[in-house]
C-alpha positions as CSV (number, residue, x, y, z in Angstrom):
1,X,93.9,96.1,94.3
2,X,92.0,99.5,94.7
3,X,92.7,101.2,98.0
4,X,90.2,103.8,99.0
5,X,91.4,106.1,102.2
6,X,88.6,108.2,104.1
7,X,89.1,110.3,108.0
8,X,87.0,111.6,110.3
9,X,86.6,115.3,111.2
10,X,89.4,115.3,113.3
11,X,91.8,114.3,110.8
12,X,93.4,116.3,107.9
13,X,93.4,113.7,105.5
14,X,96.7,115.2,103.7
15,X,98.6,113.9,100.8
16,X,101.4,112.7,103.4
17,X,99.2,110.4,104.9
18,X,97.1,109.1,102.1
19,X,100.6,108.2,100.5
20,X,101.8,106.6,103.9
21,X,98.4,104.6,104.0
22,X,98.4,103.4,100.5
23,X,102.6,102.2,100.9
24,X,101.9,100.2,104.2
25,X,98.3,98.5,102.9
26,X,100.0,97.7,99.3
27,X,103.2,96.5,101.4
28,X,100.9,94.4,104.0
29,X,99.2,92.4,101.4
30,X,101.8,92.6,98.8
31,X,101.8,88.6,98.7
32,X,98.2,88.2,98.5
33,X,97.3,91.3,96.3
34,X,95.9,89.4,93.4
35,X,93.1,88.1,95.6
36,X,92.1,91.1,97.1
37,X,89.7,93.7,95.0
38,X,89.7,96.6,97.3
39,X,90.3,98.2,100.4
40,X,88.8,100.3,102.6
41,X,90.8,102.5,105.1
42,X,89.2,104.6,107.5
43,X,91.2,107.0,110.3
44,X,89.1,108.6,113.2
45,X,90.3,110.3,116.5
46,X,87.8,109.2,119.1
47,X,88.8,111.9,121.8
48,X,88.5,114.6,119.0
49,X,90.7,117.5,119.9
50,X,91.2,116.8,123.3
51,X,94.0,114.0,122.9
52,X,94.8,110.8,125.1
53,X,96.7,107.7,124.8
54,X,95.6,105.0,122.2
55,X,92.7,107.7,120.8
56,X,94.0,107.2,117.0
57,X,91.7,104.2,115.6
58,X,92.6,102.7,112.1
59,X,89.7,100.3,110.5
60,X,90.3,98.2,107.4
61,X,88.0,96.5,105.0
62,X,89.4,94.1,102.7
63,X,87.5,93.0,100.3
64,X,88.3,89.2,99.2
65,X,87.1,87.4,95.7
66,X,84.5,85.3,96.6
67,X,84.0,86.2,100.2
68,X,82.5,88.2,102.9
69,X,84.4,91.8,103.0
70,X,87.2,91.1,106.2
71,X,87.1,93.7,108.5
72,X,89.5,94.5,111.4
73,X,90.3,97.3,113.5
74,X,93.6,99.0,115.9
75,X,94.1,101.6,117.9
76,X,97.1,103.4,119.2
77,X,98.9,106.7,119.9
78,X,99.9,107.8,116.8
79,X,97.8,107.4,113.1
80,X,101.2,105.9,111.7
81,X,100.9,103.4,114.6
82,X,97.3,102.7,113.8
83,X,97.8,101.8,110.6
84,X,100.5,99.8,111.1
85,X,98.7,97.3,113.7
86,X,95.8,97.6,111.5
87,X,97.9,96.7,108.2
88,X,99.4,93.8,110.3
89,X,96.2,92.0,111.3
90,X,94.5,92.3,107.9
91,X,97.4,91.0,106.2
92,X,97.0,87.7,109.0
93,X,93.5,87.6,108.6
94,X,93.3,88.0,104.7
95,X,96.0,84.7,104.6
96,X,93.9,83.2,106.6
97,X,90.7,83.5,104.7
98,X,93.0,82.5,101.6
99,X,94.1,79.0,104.0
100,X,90.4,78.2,104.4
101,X,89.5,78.9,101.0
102,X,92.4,76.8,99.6
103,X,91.5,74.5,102.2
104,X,88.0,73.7,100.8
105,X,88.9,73.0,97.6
Protein backbone atom coordinates (compact mmCIF):
# COMPACT_ATOMS: atom_id res chain seq x y z
CA UNK A 1 0.00 0.00 0.00
CA UNK A 2 1.57 3.33 -1.35
CA UNK A 3 0.55 6.32 0.67
CA UNK A 4 0.98 9.69 -1.02
CA UNK A 5 0.64 12.84 1.49
CA UNK A 6 -0.02 16.46 -0.13
CA UNK A 7 -1.16 20.15 1.99
CA UNK A 8 -2.45 23.15 1.06
CA UNK A 9 -0.70 26.51 1.32
CA UNK A 10 -1.48 26.92 4.71
CA UNK A 11 0.23 23.93 5.86
CA UNK A 12 3.98 23.15 6.33
CA UNK A 13 3.92 19.81 5.26
CA UNK A 14 6.94 18.77 7.62
CA UNK A 15 8.55 15.52 8.14
CA UNK A 16 6.64 15.22 11.70
CA UNK A 17 3.50 15.18 10.09
CA UNK A 18 4.15 13.21 6.90
CA UNK A 19 5.42 10.50 9.44
CA UNK A 20 2.31 10.91 11.73
CA UNK A 21 0.04 10.59 8.50
CA UNK A 22 1.71 7.65 7.08
CA UNK A 23 1.60 5.70 11.00
CA UNK A 24 -2.22 6.42 11.51
CA UNK A 25 -3.29 5.49 7.49
CA UNK A 26 -0.90 2.23 7.66
CA UNK A 27 -2.37 1.59 11.30
CA UNK A 28 -6.22 2.31 10.05
CA UNK A 29 -6.14 -0.11 7.31
CA UNK A 30 -3.56 -2.43 8.68
CA UNK A 31 -6.17 -5.39 8.36
CA UNK A 32 -7.17 -4.64 5.00
CA UNK A 33 -3.76 -3.39 3.46
CA UNK A 34 -3.38 -6.09 0.90
CA UNK A 35 -6.49 -4.93 -0.90
CA UNK A 36 -5.74 -1.49 -1.00
CA UNK A 37 -3.13 -0.02 -3.75
CA UNK A 38 -2.76 3.42 -2.64
CA UNK A 39 -3.72 6.28 -0.79
CA UNK A 40 -4.21 9.62 -1.14
CA UNK A 41 -4.03 12.13 1.88
CA UNK A 42 -4.65 15.65 1.48
CA UNK A 43 -4.55 18.44 4.60
CA UNK A 44 -5.91 22.00 3.93
CA UNK A 45 -6.88 24.85 6.47
CA UNK A 46 -10.02 26.41 5.07
CA UNK A 47 -9.83 29.69 7.31
CA UNK A 48 -6.07 30.07 6.09
CA UNK A 49 -4.22 32.10 8.71
CA UNK A 50 -7.00 33.41 10.40
CA UNK A 51 -7.91 30.26 12.63
CA UNK A 52 -11.34 28.95 13.99
CA UNK A 53 -12.80 25.91 15.45
CA UNK A 54 -13.04 22.67 13.16
CA UNK A 55 -10.96 24.70 10.17
CA UNK A 56 -8.34 21.75 9.81
CA UNK A 57 -9.95 19.41 6.90
CA UNK A 58 -8.29 15.89 6.25
CA UNK A 59 -9.48 14.13 2.75
CA UNK A 60 -8.60 10.53 2.00
CA UNK A 61 -8.59 8.57 -1.22
CA UNK A 62 -8.34 4.95 -0.96
CA UNK A 63 -7.84 3.32 -3.82
CA UNK A 64 -9.44 -0.43 -3.77
CA UNK A 65 -8.50 -3.48 -6.34
CA UNK A 66 -11.16 -3.56 -8.58
CA UNK A 67 -13.20 -0.60 -7.55
CA UNK A 68 -14.12 2.89 -7.71
CA UNK A 69 -11.33 5.03 -5.69
CA UNK A 70 -13.29 5.50 -1.89
CA UNK A 71 -13.19 8.89 -0.91
CA UNK A 72 -14.06 10.38 2.56
CA UNK A 73 -13.49 13.53 4.28
CA UNK A 74 -13.19 15.16 8.38
CA UNK A 75 -12.76 18.06 9.86
CA UNK A 76 -11.68 19.27 13.21
CA UNK A 77 -9.57 21.52 15.39
CA UNK A 78 -6.37 20.22 15.18
CA UNK A 79 -4.55 18.25 11.78
CA UNK A 80 -3.74 15.27 14.21
CA UNK A 81 -7.52 15.30 14.88
CA UNK A 82 -8.27 15.44 11.20
CA UNK A 83 -6.62 12.70 10.38
CA UNK A 84 -7.65 10.67 12.91
CA UNK A 85 -11.51 10.95 12.08
CA UNK A 86 -10.51 10.76 8.53
CA UNK A 87 -8.32 7.50 9.10
CA UNK A 88 -11.34 6.08 11.12
CA UNK A 89 -14.07 6.42 8.47
CA UNK A 90 -11.88 5.15 5.58
CA UNK A 91 -10.90 2.25 7.45
CA UNK A 92 -15.13 1.61 7.98
CA UNK A 93 -15.80 2.45 4.59
CA UNK A 94 -12.84 0.46 2.89
CA UNK A 95 -14.34 -2.87 5.14
CA UNK A 96 -17.30 -2.14 3.81
CA UNK A 97 -16.49 -2.02 0.17
CA UNK A 98 -14.48 -5.34 1.00
CA UNK A 99 -18.18 -6.85 2.64
CA UNK A 100 -19.97 -6.06 -0.58
CA UNK A 101 -17.28 -7.26 -2.75
CA UNK A 102 -17.01 -10.58 -0.80
CA UNK A 103 -20.63 -10.39 -0.70
CA UNK A 104 -21.05 -10.75 -4.52
CA UNK A 105 -19.03 -13.49 -5.03
Amino acid sequence: MHIEFSTDNHIRGTEALAAHVQSVVAHALNHVSTHVTRVEVHLSDTNGGKGGPQDKHCTMEARVEGRQPTVVSDEAATLEDAVTGAAGKLKRAVTTVLGRMQDQR
